[in-house]
C-alpha positions in Angstrom: 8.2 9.3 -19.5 6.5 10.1 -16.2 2.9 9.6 -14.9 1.4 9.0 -11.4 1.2 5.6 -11.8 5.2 5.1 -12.2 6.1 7.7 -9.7 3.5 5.8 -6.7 5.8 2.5 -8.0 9.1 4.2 -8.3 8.4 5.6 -4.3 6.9 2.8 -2.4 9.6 1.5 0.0 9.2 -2.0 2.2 8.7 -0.2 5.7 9.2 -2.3 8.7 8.8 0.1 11.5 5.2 1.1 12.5 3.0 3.6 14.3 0.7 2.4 16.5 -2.3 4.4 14.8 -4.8 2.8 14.0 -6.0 2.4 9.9 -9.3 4.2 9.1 -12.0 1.5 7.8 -12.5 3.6 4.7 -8.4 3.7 4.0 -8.6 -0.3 4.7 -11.6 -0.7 2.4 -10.1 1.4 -0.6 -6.8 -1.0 -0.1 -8.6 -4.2 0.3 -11.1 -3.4 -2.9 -7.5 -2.5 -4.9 -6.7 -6.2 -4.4 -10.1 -7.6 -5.9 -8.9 -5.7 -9.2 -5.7 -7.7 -9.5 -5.7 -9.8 -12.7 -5.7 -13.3 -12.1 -5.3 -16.4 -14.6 -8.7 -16.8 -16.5 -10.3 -14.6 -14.5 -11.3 -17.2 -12.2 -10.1 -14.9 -8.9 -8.4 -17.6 -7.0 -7.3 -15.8 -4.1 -9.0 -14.7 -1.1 -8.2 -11.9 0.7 -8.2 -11.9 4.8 -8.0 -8.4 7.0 -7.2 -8.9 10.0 -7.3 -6.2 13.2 -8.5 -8.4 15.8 -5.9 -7.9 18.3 -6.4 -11.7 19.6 -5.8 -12.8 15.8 -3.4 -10.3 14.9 -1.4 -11.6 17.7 -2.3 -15.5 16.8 -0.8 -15.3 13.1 2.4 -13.5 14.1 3.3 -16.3 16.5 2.9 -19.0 14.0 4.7 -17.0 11.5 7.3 -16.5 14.2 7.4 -20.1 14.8 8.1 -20.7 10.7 11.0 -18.9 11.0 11.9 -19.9 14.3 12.2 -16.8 15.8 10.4 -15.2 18.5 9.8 -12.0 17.0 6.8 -10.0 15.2 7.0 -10.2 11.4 4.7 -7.9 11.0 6.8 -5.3 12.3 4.3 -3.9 14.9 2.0 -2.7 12.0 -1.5 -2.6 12.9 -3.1 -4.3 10.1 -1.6 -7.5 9.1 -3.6 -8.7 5.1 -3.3 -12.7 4.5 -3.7 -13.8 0.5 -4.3 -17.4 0.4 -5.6 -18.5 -2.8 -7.4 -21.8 -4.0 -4.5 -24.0 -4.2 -6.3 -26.3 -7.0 -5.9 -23.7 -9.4 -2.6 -23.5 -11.7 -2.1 -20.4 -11.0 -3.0 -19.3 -7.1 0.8 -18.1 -6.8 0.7 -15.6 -9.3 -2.8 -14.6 -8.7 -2.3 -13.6 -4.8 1.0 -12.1 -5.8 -0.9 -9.6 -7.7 -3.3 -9.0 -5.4 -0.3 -8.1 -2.6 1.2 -5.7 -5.3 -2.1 -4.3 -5.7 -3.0 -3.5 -2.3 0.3 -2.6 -1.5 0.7 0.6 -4.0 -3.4 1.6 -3.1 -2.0 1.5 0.5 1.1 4.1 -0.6 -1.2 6.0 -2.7 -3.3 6.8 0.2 0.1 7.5 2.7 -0.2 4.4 4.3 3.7 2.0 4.5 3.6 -1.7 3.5 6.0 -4.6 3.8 5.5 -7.8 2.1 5.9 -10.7 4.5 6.1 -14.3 3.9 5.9 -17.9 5.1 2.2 -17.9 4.7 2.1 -21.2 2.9 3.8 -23.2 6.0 1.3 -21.4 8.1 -1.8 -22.4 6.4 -0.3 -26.2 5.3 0.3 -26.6 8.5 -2.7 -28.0 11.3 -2.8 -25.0 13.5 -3.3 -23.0 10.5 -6.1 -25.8 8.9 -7.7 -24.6 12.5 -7.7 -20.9 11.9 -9.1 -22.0 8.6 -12.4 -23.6 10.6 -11.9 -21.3 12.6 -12.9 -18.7 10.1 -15.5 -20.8 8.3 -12.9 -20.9 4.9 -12.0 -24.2 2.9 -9.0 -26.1 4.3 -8.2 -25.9 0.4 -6.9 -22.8 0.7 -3.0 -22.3 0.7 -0.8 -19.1 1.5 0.8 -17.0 -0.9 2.0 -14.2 1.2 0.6 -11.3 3.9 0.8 -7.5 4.1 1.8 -5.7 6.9 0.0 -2.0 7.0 0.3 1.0 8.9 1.9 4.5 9.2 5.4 4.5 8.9 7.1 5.2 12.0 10.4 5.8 10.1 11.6 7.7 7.2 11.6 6.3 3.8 15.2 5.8 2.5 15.8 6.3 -1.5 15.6 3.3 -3.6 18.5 1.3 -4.9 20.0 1.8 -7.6 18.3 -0.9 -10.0 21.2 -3.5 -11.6 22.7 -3.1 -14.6 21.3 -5.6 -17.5 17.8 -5.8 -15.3 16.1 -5.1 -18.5 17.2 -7.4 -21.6 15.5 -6.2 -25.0 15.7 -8.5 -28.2 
């Protein structure tokens, strides 16, 4: 059985190459309200959700991601728009609840012809004291922790077919 909803799952593809074209606010808004829809344990909407396309920040959060993985690269693959979820890390389930949120924002962002990769190592960034800073910095709790980032922009490269999914992915009983 088809229906728009699988297909826009079946076809969004992890893109790591970017144009340098900037995201229209109202694209950016549509994806950013998808991610207030996520579920999240007891309703109790854990995560916060931070856009960022302030060049100087933009620039700021891929060196300490960079600096996580010891690398001196860009993460966020040159795209644009980089989307932090941290979530309240006093609640049970701030994990799941960003993950959502990513996923979320992530198919809005193919529905509209836009290219997402997850990226992690947002939890060492924001545990960490320089990312406690961008945390004052941005008038949010210290309290918060990371539970991943989106990077979002128009794909600069083609998107490749999926895998083929494993064999016994789905168990029934």
């Amino acid at each position: 059985m088809e229906n728009e909803t699988l297909t826009l799952i079946k076809t969004r593809r992890s893109i790591r190459s970017y144009k340098e074209d900037l995201v229209p606010a109202e694209m950016l808004n549509a994806i950013l309200e998808a991610g207030t829809y996520a579920p999240t344990g007891g309703g109790r909407q854990s995560p916060t959700i931070i856009a960022i396309t302030d060049p100087k920040y933009r620039k700021r959060i891929a060196e300490l991601n960079a600096q996580v993985m010891g690398a001196n690269t860009d993460p966020y693959y040159g795209a644009p728009v980089v989307v932090l979820v941290l979530a309240d890390g006093a609640s049970s389930t701030f994990v799941e609840d960003g993950s959502c949120v990513l996923e979320n924002m992530m198919l809005e962002a193919h529905a509209l012809g836009l290219g997402t990769v997850w990226v992690h190592r947002e939890r060492e960034i924001f545990d960490s004291e320089d990312g406690k800073a961008l945390l004052r910095e941005w008038n949010l709790p210290e309290t918060l922790r990371g539970v991943g980032a989106i990077a979002i922009g128009y794909p600069a490269e083609k998107l490749d077919k999926p895998a083929a999914r494993k064999e016994n992915y789905i168990i029934r009983i």
